[in-house]
C-alpha positions as CSV (number, residue, x, y, z in Angstrom):
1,X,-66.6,124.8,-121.5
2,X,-66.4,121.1,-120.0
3,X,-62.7,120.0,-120.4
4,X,-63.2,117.1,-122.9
5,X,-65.5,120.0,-124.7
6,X,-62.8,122.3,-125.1
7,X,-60.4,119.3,-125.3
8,X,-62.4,118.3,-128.4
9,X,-62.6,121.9,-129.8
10,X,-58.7,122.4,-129.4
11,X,-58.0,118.9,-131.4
12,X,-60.2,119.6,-134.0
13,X,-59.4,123.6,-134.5
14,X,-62.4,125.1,-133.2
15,X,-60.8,126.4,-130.2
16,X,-59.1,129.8,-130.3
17,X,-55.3,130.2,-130.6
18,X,-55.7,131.9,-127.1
19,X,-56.6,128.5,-125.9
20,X,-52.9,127.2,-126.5
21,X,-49.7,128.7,-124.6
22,X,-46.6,129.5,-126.5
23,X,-43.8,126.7,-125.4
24,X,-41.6,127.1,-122.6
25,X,-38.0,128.1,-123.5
26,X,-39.3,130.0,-126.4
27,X,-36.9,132.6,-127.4
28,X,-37.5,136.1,-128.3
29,X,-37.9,136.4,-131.6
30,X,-39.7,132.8,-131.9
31,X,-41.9,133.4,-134.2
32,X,-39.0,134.4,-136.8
33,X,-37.2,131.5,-136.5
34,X,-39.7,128.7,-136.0
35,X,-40.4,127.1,-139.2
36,X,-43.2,125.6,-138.1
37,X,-41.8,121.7,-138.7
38,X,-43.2,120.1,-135.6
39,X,-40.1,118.3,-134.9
40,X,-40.9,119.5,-131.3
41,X,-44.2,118.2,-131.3
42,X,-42.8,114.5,-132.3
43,X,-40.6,114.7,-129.5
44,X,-42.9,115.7,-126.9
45,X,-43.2,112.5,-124.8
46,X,-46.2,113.9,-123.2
47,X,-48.3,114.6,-126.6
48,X,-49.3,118.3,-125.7
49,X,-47.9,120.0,-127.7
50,X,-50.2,120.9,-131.1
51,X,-50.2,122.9,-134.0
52,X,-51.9,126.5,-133.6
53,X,-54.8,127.8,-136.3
54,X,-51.6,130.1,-137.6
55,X,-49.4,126.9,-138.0
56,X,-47.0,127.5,-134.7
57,X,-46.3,124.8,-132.0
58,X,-48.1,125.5,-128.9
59,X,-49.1,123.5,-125.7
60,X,-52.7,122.6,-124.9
61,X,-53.0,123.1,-121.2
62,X,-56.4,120.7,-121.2
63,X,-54.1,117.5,-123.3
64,X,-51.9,116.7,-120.0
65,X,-48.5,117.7,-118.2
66,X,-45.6,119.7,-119.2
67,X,-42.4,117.9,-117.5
68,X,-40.0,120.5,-118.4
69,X,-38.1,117.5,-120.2
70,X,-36.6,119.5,-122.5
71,X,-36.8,117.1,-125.3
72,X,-38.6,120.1,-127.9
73,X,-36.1,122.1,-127.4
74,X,-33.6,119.3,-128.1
75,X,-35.4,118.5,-131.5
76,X,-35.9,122.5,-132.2
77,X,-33.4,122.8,-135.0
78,X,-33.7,127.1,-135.4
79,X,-33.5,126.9,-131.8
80,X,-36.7,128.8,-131.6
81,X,-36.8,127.0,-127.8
82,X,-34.5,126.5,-125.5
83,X,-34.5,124.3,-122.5
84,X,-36.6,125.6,-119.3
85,X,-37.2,124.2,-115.8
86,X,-40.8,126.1,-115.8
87,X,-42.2,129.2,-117.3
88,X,-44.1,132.6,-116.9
89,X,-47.6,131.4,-117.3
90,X,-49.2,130.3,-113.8
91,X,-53.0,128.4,-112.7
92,X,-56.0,130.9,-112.0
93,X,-59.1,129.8,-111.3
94,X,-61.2,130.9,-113.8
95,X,-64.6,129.0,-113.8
96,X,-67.2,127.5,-111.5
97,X,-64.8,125.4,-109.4
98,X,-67.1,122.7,-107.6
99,X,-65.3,123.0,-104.3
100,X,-66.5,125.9,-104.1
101,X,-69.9,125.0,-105.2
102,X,-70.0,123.2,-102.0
103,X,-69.1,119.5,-103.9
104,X,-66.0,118.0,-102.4
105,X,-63.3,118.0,-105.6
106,X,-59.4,118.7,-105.0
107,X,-58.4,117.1,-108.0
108,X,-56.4,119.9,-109.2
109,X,-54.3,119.8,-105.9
110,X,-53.7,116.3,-105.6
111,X,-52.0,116.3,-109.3
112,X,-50.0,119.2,-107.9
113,X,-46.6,117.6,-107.7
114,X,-45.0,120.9,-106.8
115,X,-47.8,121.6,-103.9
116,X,-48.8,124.8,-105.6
117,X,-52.5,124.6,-104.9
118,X,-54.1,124.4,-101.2
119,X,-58.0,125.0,-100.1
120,X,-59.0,127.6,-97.8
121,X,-62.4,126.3,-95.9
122,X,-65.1,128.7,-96.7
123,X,-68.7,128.5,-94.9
124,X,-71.2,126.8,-95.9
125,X,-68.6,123.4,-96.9
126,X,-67.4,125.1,-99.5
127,X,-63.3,125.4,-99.9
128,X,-60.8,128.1,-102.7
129,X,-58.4,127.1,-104.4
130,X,-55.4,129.1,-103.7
131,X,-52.7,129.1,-106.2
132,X,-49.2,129.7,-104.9
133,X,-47.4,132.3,-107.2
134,X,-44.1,131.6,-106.6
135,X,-44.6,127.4,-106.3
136,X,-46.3,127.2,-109.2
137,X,-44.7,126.1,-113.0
138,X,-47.2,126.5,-115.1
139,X,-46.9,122.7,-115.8
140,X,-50.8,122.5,-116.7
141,X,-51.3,119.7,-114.5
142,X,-54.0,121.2,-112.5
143,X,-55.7,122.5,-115.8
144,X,-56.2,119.3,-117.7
145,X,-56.8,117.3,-114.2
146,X,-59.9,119.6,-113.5
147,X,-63.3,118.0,-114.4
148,X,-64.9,121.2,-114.0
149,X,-62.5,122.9,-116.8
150,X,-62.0,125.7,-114.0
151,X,-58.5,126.5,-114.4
152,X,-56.5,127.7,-116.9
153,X,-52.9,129.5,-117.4
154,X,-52.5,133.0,-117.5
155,X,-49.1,135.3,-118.3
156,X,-47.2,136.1,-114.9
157,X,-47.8,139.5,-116.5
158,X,-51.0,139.3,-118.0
159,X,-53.8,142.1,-116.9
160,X,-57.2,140.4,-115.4
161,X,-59.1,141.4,-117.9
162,X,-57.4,139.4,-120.9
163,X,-57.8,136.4,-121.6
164,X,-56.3,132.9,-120.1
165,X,-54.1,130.3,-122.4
């Protein structure tokens, strides 16, 4: 699905609750004491953070950036999240990247700020992505920068075969 597609299906509920990642700093046991207020999303300065089918806060990798600012967890009265520098879901490639289609896009790596993402030349002028585990955040930069809506966020310990936030 084109990003602005899936953008559009997220906004307007069509999307899947799959296709939003559970906040950074959520505690165990989130689900218990969230009472779904959306204080956190009114504080999110970078407006990514919408309201699940189920009625829960989550972040919509394809609306923009996660900053780590804190500032939801700062609003989170239950304390249903705390503050976190990062988190444990990480950039795959899961699509039909143009780079390496053979059309010259690194989108994803300039919007990188933490230089997680670098291209490996391939024949034929076509170049991979390759995500760096251990540099990456998880901020979503890369995903809602790609105009190919090739990249998405996975758990650190998510199993190939299930599916991507």
């Amino acid at each position: 699905m084109h990003h602005d597609a899936a953008r559009r299906a997220f906004l307007t509920g069509a999307a899947k609750p799959e296709e939003g990642c559970l906040l950074p700093g959520a505690v165990a046991g989130f689900y218990d004491l969230c009472t779904q207020c959306g204080a956190c999303a009114g504080a999110c300065p970078e407006e990514i953070i919408y309201r699940s089918p189920d009625g829960f806060p989550v972040i919509n990798p394809w609306a923009g950036t996660c900053t780590f600012c804190s500032l939801c967890a700062v609003a989170c009265e239950p304390k249903a999240i705390l503050p976190a520098k990062g988190w444990d879901m990480r950039a795959v490639v899961t699509g039909d990247c143009l780079s390496m289609g053979g059309t010259t896009c690194r989108a994803c790596e300039d919007q990188c700020d933490e230089g997680a993402i670098r291209f490996r030349l391939m024949t034929g002028g076509r170049a991979a992505p390759v995500i760096d585990i251990d540099g990456c955040t998880g901020c979503s930069s890369c995903v809602s920068s790609c105009p190919a809506a090739a990249i998405s966020l996975r758990k650190l310990s998510s199993k190939p075969e299930e599916l991507p936030c």
